[in-house]
N, C-alpha and C positions, 0 to 999 in steps of 0.2 A: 025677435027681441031687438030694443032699438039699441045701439052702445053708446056709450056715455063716454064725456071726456073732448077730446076737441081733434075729433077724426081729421080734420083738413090740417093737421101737424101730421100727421101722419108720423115716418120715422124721424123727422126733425127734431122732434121732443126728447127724442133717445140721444142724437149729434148732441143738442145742446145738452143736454144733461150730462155726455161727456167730456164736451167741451170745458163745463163749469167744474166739474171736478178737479180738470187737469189743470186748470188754471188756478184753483184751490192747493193743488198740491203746487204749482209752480210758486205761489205765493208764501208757503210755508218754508217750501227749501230756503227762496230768497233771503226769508225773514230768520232764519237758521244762520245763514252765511252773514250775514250782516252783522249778527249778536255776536258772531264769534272776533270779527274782525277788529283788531286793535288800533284806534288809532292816540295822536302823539299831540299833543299843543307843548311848546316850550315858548316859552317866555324869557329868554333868558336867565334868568338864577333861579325858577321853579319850572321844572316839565314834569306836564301827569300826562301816564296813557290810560286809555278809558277804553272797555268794548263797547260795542255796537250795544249790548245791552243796558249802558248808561251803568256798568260796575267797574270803579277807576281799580287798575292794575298794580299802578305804582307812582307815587309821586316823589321826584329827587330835588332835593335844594342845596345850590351851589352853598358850600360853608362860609364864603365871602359876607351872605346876606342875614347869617345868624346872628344878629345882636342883640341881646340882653336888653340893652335901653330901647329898642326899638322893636317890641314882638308884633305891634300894628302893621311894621310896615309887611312881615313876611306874612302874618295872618292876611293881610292884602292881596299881596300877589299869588296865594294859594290859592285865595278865594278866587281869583279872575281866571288864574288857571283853568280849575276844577268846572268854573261856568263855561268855559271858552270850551272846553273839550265837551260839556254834555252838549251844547249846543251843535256843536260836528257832528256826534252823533244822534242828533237830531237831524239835523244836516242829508247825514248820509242814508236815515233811514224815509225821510221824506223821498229823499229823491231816487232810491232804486226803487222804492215801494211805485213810486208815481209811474216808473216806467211801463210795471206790469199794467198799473189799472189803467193806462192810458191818461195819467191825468181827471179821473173823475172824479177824485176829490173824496174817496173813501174815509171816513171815520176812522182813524183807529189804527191807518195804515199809511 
């Protein structure tokens, strides 16, 4: 009986099929660590820190900048804050993620 399947891989098919796993689970960890990790943009009279997951933690604004006549101006620098920090961790998740894939350019990753 003839066998099927692609016998000139021989045990190769096995390596890589472990390979790909490990590298799956190496990708997952990474992507683990990175959600957890908190990072900081300050601005001066607003800092927000944001996880790696893009969920901000905490945003502080100096008391100096609270003024009444002026809610635009703090609604401003919240807003630049809060962009400025998901963009890091956008940042930071491009770029450990790239390290695994070697740069191939993964969707999604």
């Amino acid at each position: 009986m003839m066998k099927r399947g692609f016998p000139q891989m021989g045990g190769n098919m096995n390596n890589m099929m472990k390979q790909l796993k490990k590298a799956q689970e190496n990708m997952q960890k990474k992507q683990e660590e990175i959600e957890a990790t908190i990072l900081e943009v300050d601005k001066g009279m607003v800092k927000v820190e944001i996880t790696g997951k893009k969920e901000i933690k905490s945003i502080t604004i100096d008391p100096e900048v609270v003024d009444p006549d002026d809610v635009e101006m703090l609604e401003d620098l919240i807003m630049v804050a809060v962009n400025e920090a998901i963009a890091k961790a956008d940042e930071l998740m491009n770029s450990e993620m790239g390290k695994l894939t070697g740069g191939l350019g993964i969707p999604g990753l």
